[in-house]
MIKE-639263 format. One record per atom (N, C-alpha, C, O, CB): atom name; z, x, y. Coordinates in steps of 0.1 Angstrom, whole numbers, plus 5000, padded with zeros to 4 digits. Glycine has a CB too. Layout:
# MIKE-639263
<CA; <Z; X; Y>>
...
# end
This chain:
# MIKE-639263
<N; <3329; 3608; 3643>>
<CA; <3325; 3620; 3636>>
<C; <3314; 3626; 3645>>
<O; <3304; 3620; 3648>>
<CB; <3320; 3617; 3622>>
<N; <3317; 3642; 3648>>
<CA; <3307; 3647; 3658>>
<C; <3292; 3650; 3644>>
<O; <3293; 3654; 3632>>
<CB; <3316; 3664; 3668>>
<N; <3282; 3647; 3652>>
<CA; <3269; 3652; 3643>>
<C; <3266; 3668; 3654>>
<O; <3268; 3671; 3666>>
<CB; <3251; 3635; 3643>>
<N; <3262; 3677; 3641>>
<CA; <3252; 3690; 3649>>
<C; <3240; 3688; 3644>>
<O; <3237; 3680; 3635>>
<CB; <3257; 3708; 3646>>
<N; <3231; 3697; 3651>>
<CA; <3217; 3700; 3646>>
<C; <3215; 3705; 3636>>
<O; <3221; 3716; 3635>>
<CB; <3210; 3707; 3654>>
<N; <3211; 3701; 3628>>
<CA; <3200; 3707; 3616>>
<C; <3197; 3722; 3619>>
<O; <3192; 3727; 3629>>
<CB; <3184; 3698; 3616>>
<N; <3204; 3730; 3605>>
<CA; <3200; 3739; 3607>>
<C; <3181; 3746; 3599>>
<O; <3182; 3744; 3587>>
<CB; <3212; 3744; 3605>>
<N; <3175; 3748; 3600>>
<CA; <3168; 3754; 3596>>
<C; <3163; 3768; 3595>>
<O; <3159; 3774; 3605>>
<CB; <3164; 3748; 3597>>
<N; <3163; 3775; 3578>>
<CA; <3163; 3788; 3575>>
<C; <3150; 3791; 3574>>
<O; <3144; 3784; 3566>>
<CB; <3170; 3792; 3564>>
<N; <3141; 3802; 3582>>
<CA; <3126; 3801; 3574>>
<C; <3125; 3813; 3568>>
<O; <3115; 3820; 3567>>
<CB; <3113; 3799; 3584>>
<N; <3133; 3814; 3563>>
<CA; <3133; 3828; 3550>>
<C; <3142; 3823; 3540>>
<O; <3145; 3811; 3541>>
<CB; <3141; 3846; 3554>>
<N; <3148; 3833; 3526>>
<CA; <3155; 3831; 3513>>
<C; <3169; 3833; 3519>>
<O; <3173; 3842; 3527>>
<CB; <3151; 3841; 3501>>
<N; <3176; 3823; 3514>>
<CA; <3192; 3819; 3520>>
<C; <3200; 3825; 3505>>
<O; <3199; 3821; 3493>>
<CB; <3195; 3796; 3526>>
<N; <3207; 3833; 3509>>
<CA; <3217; 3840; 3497>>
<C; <3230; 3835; 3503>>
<O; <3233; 3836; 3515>>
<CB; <3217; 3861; 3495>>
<N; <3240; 3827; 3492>>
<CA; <3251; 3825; 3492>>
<C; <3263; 3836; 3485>>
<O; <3267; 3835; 3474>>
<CB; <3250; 3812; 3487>>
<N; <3267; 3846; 3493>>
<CA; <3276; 3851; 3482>>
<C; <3288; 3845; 3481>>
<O; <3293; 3843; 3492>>
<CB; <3279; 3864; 3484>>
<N; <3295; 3841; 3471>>
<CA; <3302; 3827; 3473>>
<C; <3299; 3816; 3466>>
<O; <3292; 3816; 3455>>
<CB; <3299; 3822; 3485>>
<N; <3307; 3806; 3473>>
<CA; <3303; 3794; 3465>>
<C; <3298; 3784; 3476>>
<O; <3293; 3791; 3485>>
<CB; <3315; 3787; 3457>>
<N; <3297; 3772; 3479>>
<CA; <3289; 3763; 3485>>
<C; <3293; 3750; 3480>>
<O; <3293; 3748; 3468>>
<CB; <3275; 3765; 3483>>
<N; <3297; 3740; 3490>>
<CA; <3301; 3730; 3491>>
<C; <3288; 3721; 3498>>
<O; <3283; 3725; 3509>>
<CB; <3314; 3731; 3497>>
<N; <3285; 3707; 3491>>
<CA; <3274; 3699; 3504>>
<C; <3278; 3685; 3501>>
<O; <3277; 3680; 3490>>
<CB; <3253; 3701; 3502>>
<N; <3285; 3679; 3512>>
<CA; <3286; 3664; 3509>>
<C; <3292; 3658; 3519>>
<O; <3294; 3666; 3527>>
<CB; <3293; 3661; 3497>>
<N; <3296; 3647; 3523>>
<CA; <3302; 3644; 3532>>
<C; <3317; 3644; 3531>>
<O; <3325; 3640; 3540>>
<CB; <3297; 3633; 3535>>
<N; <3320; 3648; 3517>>
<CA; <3338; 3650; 3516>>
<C; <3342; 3660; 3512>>
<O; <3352; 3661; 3505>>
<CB; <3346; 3641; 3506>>
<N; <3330; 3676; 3516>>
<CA; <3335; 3684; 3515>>
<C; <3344; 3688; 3528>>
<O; <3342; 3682; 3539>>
<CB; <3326; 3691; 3511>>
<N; <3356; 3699; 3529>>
<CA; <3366; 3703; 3540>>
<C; <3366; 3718; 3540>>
<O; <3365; 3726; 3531>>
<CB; <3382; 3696; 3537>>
<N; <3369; 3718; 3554>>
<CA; <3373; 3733; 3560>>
<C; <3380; 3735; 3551>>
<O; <3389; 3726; 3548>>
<CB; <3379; 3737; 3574>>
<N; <3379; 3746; 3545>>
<CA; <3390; 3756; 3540>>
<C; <3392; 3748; 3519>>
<O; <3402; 3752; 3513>>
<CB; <3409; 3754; 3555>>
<N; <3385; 3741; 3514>>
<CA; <3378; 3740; 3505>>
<C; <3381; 3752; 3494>>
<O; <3377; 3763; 3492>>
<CB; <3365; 3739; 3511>>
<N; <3391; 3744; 3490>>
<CA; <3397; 3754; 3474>>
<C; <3383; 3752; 3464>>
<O; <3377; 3741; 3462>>
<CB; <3414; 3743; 3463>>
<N; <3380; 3761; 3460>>
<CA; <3366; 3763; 3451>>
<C; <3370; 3761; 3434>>
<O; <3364; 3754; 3426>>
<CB; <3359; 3779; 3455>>
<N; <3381; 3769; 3433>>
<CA; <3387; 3777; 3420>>
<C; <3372; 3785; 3413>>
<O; <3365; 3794; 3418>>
<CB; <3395; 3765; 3407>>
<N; <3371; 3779; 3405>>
<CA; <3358; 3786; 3395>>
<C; <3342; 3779; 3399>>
<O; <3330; 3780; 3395>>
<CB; <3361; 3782; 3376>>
<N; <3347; 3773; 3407>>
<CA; <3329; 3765; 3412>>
<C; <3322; 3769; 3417>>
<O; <3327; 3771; 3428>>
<CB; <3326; 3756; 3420>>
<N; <3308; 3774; 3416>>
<CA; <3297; 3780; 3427>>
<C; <3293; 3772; 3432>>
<O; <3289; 3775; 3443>>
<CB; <3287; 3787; 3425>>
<N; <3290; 3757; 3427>>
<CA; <3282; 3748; 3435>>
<C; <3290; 3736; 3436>>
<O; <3292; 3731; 3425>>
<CB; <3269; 3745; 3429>>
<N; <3296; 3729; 3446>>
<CA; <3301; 3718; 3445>>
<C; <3298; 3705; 3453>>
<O; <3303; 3704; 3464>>
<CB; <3310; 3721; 3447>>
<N; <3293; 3696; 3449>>
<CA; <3284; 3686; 3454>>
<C; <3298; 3677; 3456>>
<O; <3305; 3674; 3447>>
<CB; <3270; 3680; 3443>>
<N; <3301; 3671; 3470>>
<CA; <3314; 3660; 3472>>
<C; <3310; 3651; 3479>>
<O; <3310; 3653; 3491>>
<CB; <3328; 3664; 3480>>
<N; <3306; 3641; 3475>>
<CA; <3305; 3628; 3478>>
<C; <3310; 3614; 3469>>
<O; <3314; 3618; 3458>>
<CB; <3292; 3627; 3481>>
<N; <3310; 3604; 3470>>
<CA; <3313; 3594; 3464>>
<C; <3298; 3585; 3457>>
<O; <3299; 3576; 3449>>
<CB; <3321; 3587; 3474>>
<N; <3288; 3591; 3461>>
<CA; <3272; 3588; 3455>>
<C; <3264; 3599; 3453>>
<O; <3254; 3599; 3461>>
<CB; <3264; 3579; 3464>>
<N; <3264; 3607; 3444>>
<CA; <3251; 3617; 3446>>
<C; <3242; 3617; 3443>>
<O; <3244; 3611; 3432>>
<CB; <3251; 3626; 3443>>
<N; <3233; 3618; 3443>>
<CA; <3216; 3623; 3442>>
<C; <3210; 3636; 3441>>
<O; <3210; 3643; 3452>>
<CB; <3209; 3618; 3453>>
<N; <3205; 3641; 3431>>
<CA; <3197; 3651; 3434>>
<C; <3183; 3648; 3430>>
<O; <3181; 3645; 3418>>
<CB; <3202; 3661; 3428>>
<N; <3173; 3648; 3439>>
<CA; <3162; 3642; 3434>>
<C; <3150; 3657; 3438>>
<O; <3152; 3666; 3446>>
<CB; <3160; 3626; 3444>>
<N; <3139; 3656; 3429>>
<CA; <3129; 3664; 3423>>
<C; <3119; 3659; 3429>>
<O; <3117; 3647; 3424>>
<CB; <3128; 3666; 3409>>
<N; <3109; 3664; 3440>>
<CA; <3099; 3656; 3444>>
<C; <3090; 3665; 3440>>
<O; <3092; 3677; 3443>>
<CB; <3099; 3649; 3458>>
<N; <3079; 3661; 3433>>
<CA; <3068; 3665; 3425>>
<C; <3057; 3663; 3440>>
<O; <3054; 3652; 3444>>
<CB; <3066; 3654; 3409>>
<N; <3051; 3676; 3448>>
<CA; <3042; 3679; 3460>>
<C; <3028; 3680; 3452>>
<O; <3019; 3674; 3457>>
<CB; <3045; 3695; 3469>>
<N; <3026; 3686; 3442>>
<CA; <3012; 3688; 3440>>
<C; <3004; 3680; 3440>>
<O; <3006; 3670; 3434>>
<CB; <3009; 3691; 3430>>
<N; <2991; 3679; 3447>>
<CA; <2982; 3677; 3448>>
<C; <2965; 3676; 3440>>
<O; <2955; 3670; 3441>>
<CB; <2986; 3682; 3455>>
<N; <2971; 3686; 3430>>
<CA; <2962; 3688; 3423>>
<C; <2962; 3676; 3413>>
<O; <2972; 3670; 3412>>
<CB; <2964; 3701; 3417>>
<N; <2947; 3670; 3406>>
<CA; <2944; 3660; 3393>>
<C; <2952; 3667; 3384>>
<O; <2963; 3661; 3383>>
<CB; <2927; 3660; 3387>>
<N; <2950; 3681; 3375>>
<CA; <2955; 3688; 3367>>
<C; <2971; 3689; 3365>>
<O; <2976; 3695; 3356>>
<CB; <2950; 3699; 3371>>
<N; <2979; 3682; 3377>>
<CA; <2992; 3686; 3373>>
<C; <2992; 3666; 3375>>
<O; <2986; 3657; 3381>>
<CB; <3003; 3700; 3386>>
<N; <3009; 3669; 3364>>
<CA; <3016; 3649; 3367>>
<C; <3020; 3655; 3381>>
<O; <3020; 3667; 3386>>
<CB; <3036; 3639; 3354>>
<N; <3022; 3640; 3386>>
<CA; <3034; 3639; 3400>>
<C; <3044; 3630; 3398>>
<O; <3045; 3619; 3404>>
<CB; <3028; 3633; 3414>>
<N; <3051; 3634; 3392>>
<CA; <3063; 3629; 3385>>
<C; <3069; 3631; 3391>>
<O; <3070; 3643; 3391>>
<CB; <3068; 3633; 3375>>
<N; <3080; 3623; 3403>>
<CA; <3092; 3627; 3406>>
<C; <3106; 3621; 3397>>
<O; <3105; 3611; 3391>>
<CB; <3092; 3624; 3419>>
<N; <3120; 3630; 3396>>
<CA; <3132; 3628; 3388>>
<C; <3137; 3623; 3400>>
<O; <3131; 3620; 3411>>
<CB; <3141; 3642; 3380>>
<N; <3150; 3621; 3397>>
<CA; <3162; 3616; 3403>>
<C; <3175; 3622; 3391>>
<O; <3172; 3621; 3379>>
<CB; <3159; 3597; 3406>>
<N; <3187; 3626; 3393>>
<CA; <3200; 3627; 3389>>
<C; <3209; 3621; 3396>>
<O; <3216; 3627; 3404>>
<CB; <3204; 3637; 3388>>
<N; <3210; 3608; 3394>>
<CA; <3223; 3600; 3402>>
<C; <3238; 3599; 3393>>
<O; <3240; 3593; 3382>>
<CB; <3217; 3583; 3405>>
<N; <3246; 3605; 3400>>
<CA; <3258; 3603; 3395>>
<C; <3271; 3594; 3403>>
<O; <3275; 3596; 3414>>
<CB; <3261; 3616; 3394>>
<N; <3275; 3587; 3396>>
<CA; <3287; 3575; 3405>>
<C; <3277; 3567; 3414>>
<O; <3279; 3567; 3426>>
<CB; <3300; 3584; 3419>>
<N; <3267; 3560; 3408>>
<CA; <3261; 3551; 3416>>
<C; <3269; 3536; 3418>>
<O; <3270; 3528; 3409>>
<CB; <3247; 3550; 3410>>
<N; <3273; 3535; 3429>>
<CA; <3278; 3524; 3436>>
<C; <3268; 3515; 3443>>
<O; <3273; 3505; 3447>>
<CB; <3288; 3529; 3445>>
<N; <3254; 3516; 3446>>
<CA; <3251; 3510; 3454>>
<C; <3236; 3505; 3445>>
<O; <3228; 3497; 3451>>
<CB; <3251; 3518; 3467>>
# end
């Protein structure tokens, strides 16, 4: 499997469309009614709580779905 560079945006990224992120998403990726489609076989979406401040928790979440590991 070829790897590319990381892209990075340093402004607001607009999808018109839908969006696929995973390692089993494919070129050309039938959507039907989906705007967001997460394809892997382990996902994670995790919430990392930056603040710094006493005044706020630093709570970080996790959403794991099909955890295998």
């Amino acid at each position: 499997m070829s790897r590319t560079q990381d892209q990075v945006i340093l402004d607001d990224l607009i999808v018109d469309g839908s969006i696929c992120v995973g390692f089993d998403c494919v070129n050309g990726e039938s959507f039907g009614f989906d705007t967001i489609r997460l394809k892997e076989n382990n996902l994670r979406i995790r919430f990392v709580d930056t603040s710094s401040t006493a005044s706020f928790p630093s709570n970080d979440w996790q959403i794991t779905a099909n955890d295998s590991s």
